[in-house]
N, C-alpha and C positions, 0 to 999 in steps of 0.2 A: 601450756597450750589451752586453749578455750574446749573446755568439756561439754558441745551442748546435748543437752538433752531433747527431746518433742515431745510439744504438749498432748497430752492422751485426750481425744474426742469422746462424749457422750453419741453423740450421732454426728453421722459421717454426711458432710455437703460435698456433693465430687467436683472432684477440680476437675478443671479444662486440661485435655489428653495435648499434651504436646504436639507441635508440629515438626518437630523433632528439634532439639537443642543443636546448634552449632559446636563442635567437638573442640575448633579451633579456640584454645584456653581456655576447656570447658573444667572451670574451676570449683564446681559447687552448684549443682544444680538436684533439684527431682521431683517427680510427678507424688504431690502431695493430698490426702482428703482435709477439707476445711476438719481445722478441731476445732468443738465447738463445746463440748460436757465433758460427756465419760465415756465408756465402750469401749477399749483399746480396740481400733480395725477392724469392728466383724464386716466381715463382707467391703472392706476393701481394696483399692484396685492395687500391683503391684506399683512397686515407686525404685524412681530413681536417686541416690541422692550426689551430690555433688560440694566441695568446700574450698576455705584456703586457709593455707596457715594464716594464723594474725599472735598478736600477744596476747599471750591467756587470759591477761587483767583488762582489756583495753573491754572489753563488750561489757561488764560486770556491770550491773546501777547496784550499788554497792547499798545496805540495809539500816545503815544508820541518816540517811533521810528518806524524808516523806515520801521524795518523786521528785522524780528529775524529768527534763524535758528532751528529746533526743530526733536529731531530723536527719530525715534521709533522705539523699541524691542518686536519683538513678538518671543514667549514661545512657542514651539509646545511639546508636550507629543510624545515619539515612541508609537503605538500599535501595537496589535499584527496584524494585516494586514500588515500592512508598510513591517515586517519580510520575512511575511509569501510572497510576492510579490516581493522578492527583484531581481527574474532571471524574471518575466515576461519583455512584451516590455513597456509598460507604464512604469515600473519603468525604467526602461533605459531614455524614454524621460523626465520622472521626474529629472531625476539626470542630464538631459542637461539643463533644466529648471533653475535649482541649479545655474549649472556652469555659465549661462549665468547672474544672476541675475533676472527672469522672475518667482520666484515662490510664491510671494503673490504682488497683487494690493493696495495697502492703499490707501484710501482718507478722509483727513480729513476736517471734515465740521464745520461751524459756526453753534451758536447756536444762532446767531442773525440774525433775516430778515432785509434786505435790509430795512433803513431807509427811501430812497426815493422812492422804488417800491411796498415795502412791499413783496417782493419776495426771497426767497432762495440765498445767497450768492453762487461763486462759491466754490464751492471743490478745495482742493489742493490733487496733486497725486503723488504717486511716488513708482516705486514697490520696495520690503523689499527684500534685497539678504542674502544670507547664509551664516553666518558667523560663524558658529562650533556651538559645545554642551556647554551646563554648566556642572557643577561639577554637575549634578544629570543624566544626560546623555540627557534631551533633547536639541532638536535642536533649533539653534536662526536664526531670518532675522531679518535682520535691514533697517533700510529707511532715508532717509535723508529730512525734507521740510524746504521751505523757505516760511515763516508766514508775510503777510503783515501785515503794520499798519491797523488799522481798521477792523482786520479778527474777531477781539472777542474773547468769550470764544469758546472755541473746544469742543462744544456737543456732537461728536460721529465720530467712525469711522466705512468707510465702507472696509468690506474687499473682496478681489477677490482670490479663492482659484485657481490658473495656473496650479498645479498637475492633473493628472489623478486620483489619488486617495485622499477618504477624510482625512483629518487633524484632531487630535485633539489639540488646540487652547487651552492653559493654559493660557495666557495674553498678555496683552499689557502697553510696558510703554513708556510714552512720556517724554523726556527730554530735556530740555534749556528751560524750558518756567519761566518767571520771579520768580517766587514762590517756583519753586521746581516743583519734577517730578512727575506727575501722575499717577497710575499704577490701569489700568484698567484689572481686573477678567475676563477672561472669562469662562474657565472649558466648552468649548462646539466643537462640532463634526461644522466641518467647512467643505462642503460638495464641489465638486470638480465644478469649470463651467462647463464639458464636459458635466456634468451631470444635469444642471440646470445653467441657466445661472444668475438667478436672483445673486445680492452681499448680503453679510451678514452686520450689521451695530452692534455696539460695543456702549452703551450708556453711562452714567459716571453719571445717579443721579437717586434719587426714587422723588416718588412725589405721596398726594391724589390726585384723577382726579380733583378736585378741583383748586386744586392749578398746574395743570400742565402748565407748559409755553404753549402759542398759537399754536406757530410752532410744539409742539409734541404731541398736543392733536388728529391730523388725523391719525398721523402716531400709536398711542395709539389704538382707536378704528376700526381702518383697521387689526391691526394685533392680534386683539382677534377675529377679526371675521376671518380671517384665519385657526387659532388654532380651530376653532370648526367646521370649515368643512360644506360640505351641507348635510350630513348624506348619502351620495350616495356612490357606488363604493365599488369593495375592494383595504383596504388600503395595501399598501408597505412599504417596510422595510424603505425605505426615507421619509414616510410620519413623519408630527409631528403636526397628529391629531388630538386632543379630544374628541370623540363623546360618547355616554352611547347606550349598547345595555343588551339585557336581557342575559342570561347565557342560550344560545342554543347552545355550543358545547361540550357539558361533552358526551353525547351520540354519538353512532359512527353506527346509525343503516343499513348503504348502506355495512357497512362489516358483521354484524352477526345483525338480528333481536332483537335479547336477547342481545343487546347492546344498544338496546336505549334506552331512557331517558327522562323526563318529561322535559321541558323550567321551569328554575326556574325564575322569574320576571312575574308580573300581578295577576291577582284576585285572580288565582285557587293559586300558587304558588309565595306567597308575598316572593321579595329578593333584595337587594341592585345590582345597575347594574353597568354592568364593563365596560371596553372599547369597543367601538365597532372596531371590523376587517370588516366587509363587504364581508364576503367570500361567493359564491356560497351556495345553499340550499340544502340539503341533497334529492336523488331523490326518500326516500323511505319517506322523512317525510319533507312537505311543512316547518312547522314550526322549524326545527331545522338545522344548517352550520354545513357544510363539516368541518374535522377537518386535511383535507391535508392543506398544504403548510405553511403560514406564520401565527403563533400566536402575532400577532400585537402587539406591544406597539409604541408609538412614540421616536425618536430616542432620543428625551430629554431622556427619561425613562431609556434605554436601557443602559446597564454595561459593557457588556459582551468582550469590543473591550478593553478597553485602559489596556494596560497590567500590571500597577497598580493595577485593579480591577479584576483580571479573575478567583482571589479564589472560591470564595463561589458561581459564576455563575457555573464556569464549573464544579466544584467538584459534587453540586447538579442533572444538567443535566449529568453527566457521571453513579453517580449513580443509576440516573431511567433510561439511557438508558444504559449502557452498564453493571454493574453493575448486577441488578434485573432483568435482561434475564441470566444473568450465573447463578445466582443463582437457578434459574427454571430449567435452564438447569443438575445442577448439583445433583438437587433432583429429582428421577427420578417418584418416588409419593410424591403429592402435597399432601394428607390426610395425610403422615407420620408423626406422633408425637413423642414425646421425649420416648424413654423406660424407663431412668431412670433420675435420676435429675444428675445423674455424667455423662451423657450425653448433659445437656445443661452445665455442669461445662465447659464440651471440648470445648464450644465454644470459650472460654477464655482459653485456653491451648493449643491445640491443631489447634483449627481453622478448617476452612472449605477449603477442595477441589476443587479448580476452574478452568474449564476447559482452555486448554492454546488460547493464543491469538496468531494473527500472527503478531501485533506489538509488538514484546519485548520491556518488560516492562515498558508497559503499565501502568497499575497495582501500580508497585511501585512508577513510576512517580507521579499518577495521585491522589491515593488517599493513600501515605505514614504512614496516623496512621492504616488504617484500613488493609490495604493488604498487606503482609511480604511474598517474596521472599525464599524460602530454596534452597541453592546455589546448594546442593549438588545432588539435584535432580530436579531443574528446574520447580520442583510444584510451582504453584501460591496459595496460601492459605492465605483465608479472617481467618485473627487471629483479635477476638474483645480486645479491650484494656478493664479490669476490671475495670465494675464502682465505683467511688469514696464510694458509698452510702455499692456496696457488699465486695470493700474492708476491709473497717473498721467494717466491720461484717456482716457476713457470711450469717449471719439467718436473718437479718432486717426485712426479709419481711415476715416473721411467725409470729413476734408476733403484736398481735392487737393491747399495745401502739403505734408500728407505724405504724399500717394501722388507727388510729384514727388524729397523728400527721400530717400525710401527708395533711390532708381535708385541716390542718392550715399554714402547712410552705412546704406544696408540689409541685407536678406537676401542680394541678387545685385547688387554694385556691378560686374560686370563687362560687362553689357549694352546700358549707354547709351553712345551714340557721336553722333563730330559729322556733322552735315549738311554736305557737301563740296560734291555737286551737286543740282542741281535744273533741272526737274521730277522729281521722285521716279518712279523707274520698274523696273518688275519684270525680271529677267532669263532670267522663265520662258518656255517656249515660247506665245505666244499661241494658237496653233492648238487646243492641249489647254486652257490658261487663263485663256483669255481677255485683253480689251486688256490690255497692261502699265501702260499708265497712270494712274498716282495720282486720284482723285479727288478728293485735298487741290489746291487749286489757291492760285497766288501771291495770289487776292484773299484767301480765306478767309483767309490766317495772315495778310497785313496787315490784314485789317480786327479780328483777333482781337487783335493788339498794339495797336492803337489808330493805325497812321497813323502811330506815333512814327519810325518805319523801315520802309524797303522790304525784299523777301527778299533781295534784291541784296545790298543792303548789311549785313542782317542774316549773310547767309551768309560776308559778308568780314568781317565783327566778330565773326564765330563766336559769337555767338549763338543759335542754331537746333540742335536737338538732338533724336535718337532713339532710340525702343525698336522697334528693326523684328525683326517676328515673321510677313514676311508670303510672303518664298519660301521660309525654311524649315518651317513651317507647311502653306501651301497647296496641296500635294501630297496631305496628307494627311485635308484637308477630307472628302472623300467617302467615304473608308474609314470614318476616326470615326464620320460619320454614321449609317453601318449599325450600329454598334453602339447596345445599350438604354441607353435613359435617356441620353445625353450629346450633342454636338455641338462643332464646331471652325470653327475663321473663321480666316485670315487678317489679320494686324495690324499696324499702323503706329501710335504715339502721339507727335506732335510736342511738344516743349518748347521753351519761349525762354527764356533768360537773363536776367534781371530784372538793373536797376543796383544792386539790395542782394546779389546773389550769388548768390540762387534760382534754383529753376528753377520754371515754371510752365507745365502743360499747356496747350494750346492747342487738339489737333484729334487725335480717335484716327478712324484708318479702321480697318473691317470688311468684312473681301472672303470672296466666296462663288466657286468655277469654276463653271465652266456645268457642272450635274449634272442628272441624270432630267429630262431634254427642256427644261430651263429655263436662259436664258443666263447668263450671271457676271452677279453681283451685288454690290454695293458701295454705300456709305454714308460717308458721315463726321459725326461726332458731336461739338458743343462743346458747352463749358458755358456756362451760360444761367441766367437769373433765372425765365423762363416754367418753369410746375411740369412740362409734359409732358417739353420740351428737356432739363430737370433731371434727370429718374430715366432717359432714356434716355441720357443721357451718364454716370450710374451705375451704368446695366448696360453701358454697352460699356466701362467700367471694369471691371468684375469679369471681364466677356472677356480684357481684357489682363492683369488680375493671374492670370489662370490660366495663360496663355503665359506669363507671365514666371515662376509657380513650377513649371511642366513644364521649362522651360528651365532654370530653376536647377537642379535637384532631379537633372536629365538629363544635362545638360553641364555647368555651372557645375562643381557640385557632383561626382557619379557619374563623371563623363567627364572632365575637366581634371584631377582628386587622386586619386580611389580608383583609375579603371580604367588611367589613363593612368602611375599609377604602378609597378603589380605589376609590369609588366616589367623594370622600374629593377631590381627588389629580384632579381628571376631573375637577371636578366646580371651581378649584383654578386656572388650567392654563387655562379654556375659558372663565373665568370671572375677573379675577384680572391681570392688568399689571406685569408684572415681574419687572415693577417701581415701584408696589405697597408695601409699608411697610410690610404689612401684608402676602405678598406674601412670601417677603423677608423673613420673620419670618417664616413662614411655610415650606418653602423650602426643609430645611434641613431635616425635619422630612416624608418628601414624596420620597427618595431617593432608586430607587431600589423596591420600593413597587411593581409596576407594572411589574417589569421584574419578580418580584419572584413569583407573581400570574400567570403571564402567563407559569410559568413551571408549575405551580402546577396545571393548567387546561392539562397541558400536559399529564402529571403521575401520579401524588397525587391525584385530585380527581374525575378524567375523568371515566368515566365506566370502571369496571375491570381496575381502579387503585391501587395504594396503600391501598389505603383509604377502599375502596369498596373490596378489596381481602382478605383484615388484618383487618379490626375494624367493631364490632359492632355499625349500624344493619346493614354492608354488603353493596348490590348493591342500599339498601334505603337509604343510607348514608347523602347525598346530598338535598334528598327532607326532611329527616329528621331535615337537619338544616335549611330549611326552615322552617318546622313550629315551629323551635324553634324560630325563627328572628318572624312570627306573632305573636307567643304566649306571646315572655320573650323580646326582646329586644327595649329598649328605648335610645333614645342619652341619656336623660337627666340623669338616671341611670348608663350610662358611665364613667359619674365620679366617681371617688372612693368616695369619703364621701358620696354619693347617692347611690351607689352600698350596700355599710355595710348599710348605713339605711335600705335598702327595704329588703333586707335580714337578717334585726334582729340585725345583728352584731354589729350596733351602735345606739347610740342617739345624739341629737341632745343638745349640755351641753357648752353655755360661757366659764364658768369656768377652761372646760377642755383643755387642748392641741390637737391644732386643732380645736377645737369647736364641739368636738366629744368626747364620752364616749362610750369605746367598752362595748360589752356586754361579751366575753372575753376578759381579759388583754393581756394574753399574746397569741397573735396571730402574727403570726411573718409577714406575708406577709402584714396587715394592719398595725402594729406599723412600719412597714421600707416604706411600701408604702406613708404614710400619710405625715412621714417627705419629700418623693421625691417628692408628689402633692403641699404640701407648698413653697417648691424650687421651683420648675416650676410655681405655680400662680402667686409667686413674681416677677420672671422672664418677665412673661406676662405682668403682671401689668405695670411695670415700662416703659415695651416697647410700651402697647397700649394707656398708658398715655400720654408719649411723644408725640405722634403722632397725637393724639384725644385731648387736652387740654379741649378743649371745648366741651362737651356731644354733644350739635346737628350735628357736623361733623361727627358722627358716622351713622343718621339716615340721612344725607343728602349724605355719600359717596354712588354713584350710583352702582361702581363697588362691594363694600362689599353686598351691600344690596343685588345685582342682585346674587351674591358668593351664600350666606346663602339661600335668596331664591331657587338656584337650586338644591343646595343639599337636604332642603328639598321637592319638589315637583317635581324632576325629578331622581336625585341619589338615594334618597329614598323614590321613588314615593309613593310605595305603602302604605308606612304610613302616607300620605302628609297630612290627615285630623287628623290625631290623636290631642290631646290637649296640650301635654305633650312636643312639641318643645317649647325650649326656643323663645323668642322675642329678636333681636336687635336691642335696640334703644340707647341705651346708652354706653359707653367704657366698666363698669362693666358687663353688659350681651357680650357686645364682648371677655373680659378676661375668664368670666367662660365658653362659646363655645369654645376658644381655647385650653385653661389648656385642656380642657379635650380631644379636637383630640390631642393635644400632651400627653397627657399622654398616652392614647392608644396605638400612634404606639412608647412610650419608654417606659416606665414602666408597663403598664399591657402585653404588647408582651413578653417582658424581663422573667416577672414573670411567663409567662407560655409556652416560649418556650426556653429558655438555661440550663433548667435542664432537657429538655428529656432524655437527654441518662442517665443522672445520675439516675432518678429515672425508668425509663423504659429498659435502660439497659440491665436490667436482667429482663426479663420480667416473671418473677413466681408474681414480687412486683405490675407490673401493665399490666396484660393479653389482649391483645387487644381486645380479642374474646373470647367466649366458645362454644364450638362442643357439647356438650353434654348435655343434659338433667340432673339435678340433681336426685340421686340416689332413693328418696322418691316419683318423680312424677309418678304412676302411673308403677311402675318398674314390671316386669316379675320374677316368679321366680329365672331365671338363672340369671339377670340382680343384682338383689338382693344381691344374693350371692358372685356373679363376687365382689362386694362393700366391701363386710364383711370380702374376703377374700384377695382383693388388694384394700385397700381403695387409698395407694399412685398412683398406675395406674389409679385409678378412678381420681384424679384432673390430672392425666399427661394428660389423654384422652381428662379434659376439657379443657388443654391449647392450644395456637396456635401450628399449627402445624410446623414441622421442616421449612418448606420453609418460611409460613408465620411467625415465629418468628426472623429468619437471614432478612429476605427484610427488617421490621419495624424496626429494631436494626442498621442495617446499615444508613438507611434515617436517625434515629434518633439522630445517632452519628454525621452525616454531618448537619444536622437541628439545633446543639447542639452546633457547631465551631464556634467561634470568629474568622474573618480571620483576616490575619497579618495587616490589614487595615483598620481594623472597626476604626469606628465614633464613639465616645463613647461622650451623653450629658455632655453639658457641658465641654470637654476638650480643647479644640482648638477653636475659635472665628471666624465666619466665615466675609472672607471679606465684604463685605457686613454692619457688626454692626460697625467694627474697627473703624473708622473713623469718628464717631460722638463720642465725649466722651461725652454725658448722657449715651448713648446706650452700650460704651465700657464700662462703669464703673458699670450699669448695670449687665455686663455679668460677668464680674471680681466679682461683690455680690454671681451670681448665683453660678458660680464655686467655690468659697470659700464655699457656703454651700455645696455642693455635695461635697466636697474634707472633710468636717466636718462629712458627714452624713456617709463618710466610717470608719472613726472611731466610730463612734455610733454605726454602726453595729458590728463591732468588738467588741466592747465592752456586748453589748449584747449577741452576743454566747459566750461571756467567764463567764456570768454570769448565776450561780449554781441554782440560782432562777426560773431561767425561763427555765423551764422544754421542753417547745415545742422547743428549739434552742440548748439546753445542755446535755447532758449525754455522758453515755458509747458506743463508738459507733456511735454516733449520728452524721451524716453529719450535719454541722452549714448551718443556713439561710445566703445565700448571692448574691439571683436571683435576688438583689436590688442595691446590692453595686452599685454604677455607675463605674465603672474604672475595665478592667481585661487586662492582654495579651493571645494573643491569644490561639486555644486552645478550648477544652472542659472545663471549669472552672467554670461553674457551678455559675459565677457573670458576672457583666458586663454590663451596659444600653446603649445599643444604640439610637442614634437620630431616625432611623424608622426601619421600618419594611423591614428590608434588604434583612432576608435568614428567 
């Protein structure tokens, strides 16, 4: 490996402060002071560093000649600013920049101290001029040095960015050096001097802190303490910060009262915390930030610029802003519901009405699957593309085999769990709740199975299965209710296990507290051949499917991947070098996480967002998935094979594949998940092996420890005492903490968000919301009748209404896109591994399994057996496949938590 060293300054010339490095293959970067004599660092600033592997020998100008000559090629990416700037006057003095040769500073440093002083060799300098595009259209400078005898190996370069505006920096490669050429990564936002003066420095190896060479272990620990900031101040768009603050800006109370919002993070309100922005304090509420101006990330983080990337940034921000204001605009009552169901057909025929814009076409530019143009009259109209699920049949969503299939190979496969004990009973306080006791009683479900089995013995055959949605729910009954147009129930939906492999509903209960003078109320609802039994067992269907896409949408989805991850990505960049192995490894899988949370605090689940306007329970939304994170969420559970145990769905079996025996077989999202968690642990494995040879290097690396440390007692504070976090002391307890953040932001995000629009889509299949009270509770005469004689208007009444069913349908299509760009695990090797072959050969294992594991899948839905993936009709399981183009596709794993 290349050992470099940094040359030690006499006095310190400040480099230019980052505008924050782009994190996307941020292989070797840091905020560096010019060296220039002697002085090692007094007074300065911290630094960040950055590297990549290369071959040890390849940087060396080797001492037995004179001087060699050595040129470098830096890579710049166009973005879209560059474009967008091209008549201001800066860009004019840029382009004299160009012409003169003055538009980047190189210097290249030894990695070896001064033998006789012990001090910093000097730098070589020389600026890179402009020498035209490549064949991919970005632009090249090139540089010339002249390498003395004894200069060493080449540790790092520092760069000076001469533009007025920032650069995005694709690499650097060094050529003529005895060995062969060098070609240092960089993938990061190269920020202008005008604008900071401090240099950027380009590193070229990883290393434990253990083992890091002398000369880079100050420059190591200066520039994580950089990256964490002193927790003061609001940050700017150039910062590239990391600090943790609690989630006090979802409420917006200095504009409407009834906008505010509880602080999710601390005692009252247990929550994983995100980044902190620093913003001003709201002046109607000490404890919660203003939500004007800048939704912070650090510019590592941020996507949104390099014009490669600006899919799935802008599409999403276009559609919460520009988007879901037309759509409001275009309905002129927000209660208006569907009158007939050949009126949500139109949505997918006909399309929606969109008021016009004064940028022509807009619209069609901006978001081409969703918005179609009619030439011949200049209308804008959101025409929805027909989901895959309502194409291939019509009715899917009527019948209960596939509202029983979907628990197993659906939108939220993580909710159904086994029946353990019985009588089914509440563990709320009755005094406030009423009885605890179920109203499903042991006749009802044997007489629903037929007598063929008692509960007894059904519950020891494991047979018997739930979606309970009824004490995390029914707290919140009576608040919802205050709110217009909506209502919430308490739920329970039993299923039994059929001898073909199914599941089949049997018995949903609907529970009400005792609220406004009247006592708890409860129901249980089967299905039935009588026509009245019939459509009320189809609205207390559309009940559950609304718990179950709050609950997905809230915890599944928001809460288990996006929220519960940002802290990962914090403790990893103020705790672990970007030298660190581990780092390295993580990288890929933290890509865009943060940008796509801070839209989603934007719109999605800000007050009277998305979220809060469209899904049950409403504007409780948010504190809702808080007490789900105290209640239900554990790291260790995270993992899949821990996930099925605690919920019944597995055991624990040598014998078996995976060392797991489901409790059903044919479960699609566990049988394709389990092969992608053993692809990924092997993957882990092999890399944290390498690395850690020796167990106690794991319990002596300072930075991992300090890592893991903070994520539990500061990311995720508020569970810091719990028993239930793993320990790292060994590699094996380091493998199974990672396996499992990467599985998270690839395969459990996968699996429950790139089939939204296919299964939500049409939303009759999964209701965000229900307006209505069910026809049985406590009904009025006329109320009654209304039922008996329009029982179909009675569910249209319960579904979303016109506005709120187009806003969620839209988000979900674009939430649902592979852009033309995604990162798909496993496909492509990031620089970074390449270059060590354990490491490459490694990855070349992993991909050969995921390129296997897509035939598996294949082969699975073609198979007549396995009923939850095959039939007439039936959209196949394939939210696991790793590999899709892009698109709505309904497959496809990505590295993180992108969009």
């Amino acid at each position: 490996m290349l050992k470099p060293q940094v040359h030690q300054p006499q006095s310190i010339k400040p480099l230019f402060p980052l505008s924050n490095p782009f994190l996307h293959g941020n292989y070797g970067h840091a905020f560096l002071p010019v060296p220039s004599t002697s002085s090692l660092f007094k007074g300065s600033p911290k630094l960040r560093i950055g590297s990549v592997p290369r071959n040890t020998i390849k940087a060396i100008a080797t001492s037995t000649e004179k001087s060699i000559k050595v040129k470098a090629v830096v890579t710049v990416k166009p973005t879209v600013g560059s474009f967008l700037s091209n008549i201001s006057l800066d860009r004019g003095l840029d382009d004299l920049g160009d012409l003169f040769g003055k538009s980047l500073l190189l210097e290249l440093v030894s990695a070896e101290l001064d033998p006789k002083t012990g001090l910093d060799k000097s730098t070589i300098q020389d600026y890179a001029r402009k020498i035209g595009a490549d064949g991919d259209g970005n632009m090249q400078y090139e540089s010339e040095f002249e390498v003395p005898s004894g200069f060493g190996e080449i540790g790092a370069i520092l760069v000076e960015n001469e533009h007025h505006k920032e650069m995005y920096l694709k690499d650097i490669v060094l050529d003529g050096l005895p060995n062969g050429p060098v070609n240092v990564t960089c993938n990061s936002w190269l920020h202008s001097k005008h604008d900071n003066k401090q240099k950027r420095v380009f590193f070229t190896n990883k290393y434990l802190p253990s083992q890091t060479p002398d000369g880079l272990k100050r420059y190591r620990a200066e520039e994580l303490t950089i990256l964490r900031g002193n927790g003061q101040g609001e940050r700017k768009t150039y910062d590239r910060i990391y600090d943790y603050d609690v989630y006090n800006d979802l409420g917006d109370p200095d504009k409407k009262p009834e906008l505010a919002r509880p602080v999710l993070g601390g005692k009252q309100n247990p929550y994983p915390r995100r980044c902190r922005t620093g913003r001003p304090r709201c002046d109607t509420d000490q404890f919660s930030e203003k939500r004007e101006g800048n939704f912070y990330v650090p510019r590592d983080e941020a996507f949104s610029e390099v014009k490669q990337l600006t899919f799935s940034a802008k599409t999403v921000y276009s559609v919460l802003h520009a988007l879901v204001p037309s759509l409001e605009t275009a309905f002129v009552d927000p209660d208006l519901g569907f009158p007939y169901f050949s009126a949500i057909d139109a949505l997918f025929n006909e399309g929606v009405n969109l008021p016009p814009l004064k940028q022509e076409g807009f619209w069609n530019t901006l978001l081409p699957r969703l918005v179609k143009a009619i030439e011949d009259t200049g209308d804008n109209i959101l025409l929805f593309e027909t989901p895959e699920t309502m194409d291939r049949d019509k009715f899917f969503w009527f019948r209960d085999e596939e509202f029983s299939r979907q628990t197993l190979a659906g939108l939220n496969p993580y909710s159904i769990r086994l029946i353990t004990e019985w009588p089914l009973k509440s563990t709320l306080d009755p005094e406030i709740y009423g009885p605890p006791e179920s109203a499903i009683t042991t006749e009802l479900i044997e007489k629903e199975i037929g007598g063929m089995i008692s509960v007894e013995e059904a519950i020891k055959q494991k047979k018997l299965f739930i979606l309970d949605y009824h004490d995390l729910f029914l707290p919140y009954v009576e608040k919802v209710r205050q709110l217009k147009s909506t209502t919430l129930y308490g739920s329970r939906t039993i299923f039994f296990l059929t001898p073909a492999g199914t599941l089949r509903p049997i018995a949903i209960e609907l529970t009400r507290p005792p609220m406004n003078g009247k006592p708890q109320w409860k129901q249980v609802f089967l299905p039935s051949w009588h026509s009245t039994e019939c459509w009320l067992w189809k609205l207390a269907k559309a009940h559950v499917l609304a718990h179950d896409a709050g609950y997905h949408q809230l915890v599944s989805h928001w809460l288990r991947t996006h929220c519960c991850t940002e802290p990962y990505v914090i403790a990893t960049n103020r705790q672990l070098s970007v030298m660190h192995p581990i780092y390295r490894l993580l990288d890929p899988h933290f890509r865009y996480t943060m940008e796509i949370n801070g839209l989603a605090r934007q719109a999605l689940v800000n007050a009277d967002g998305i979220i809060e306007s469209s899904f049950s329970p409403g504007k409780y939304s948010m504190e809702f998935s808080s007490v789900a994170y105290d209640k239900q969420w554990r790291f260790d559970h995270e993992a899949l094979p821990k996930d099925l145990i605690s919920r019944g769905l597995a055991v624990e079996d040598p014998s078996a594949p995976h060392g797991l025996k489901l409790t059903i077989e044919d479960y699609p999202f566990a049988n394709d998940g389990l092969d992608l968690w053993d692809a990924i642990k092997q993957w882990v494995t092999d890399y944290v092996n390498h690395y850690y040879p020796d167990k106690s290097l794991v319990e002596s690396d300072e930075e991992l420890q300090a890592w893991w440390t903070e994520i539990r007692t500061v990311g995720h504070g508020d569970k810091k005492h719990e028993p239930w976090w793993p320990v790292l002391k060994t590699p094996k307890d380091l493998i199974e903490i990672i396996t499992t953040i990467v599985w998270v932001t690839s395969g459990h995000h996968a699996a429950v968000n790139f089939g939204q629009y296919i299964y939500g889509g049409y939303f009759p299949n999964r209701p965000t919301t229900a307006r209505c009270n069910i026809a049985t509770e406590d009904p009025s005469d006329e109320q009654w009748k209304f039922f008996l004689e329009k029982p179909e208007n009675a569910l249209l009444n319960t579904f979303p209404s016109q506005i709120q069913a187009t806003k969620v349908m839209a988000i979900l299509d674009v939430l649902s896109t592979h852009s033309p760009d995604e990162e798909y695990l496993g496909k492509e090797i990031e620089p970074a591994w390449r270059e060590d072959p354990v490491i490459n050969a490694a990855f070349e294992k992993f991909r050969g399994k995921l390129m296997e594991l897509e035939g598996i899948i294949d082969a699975r839905n073609a198979d007549p057996k396995l009923r939850n993936r095959n039939g007439a009709g039936m959209v196949p399981y394939e939210l696991l496949k790793p590999f899709s183009e892009p698109g709505v596709t309904g497959k496809g794993v990505p590295y993180s938590i992108s969009i």
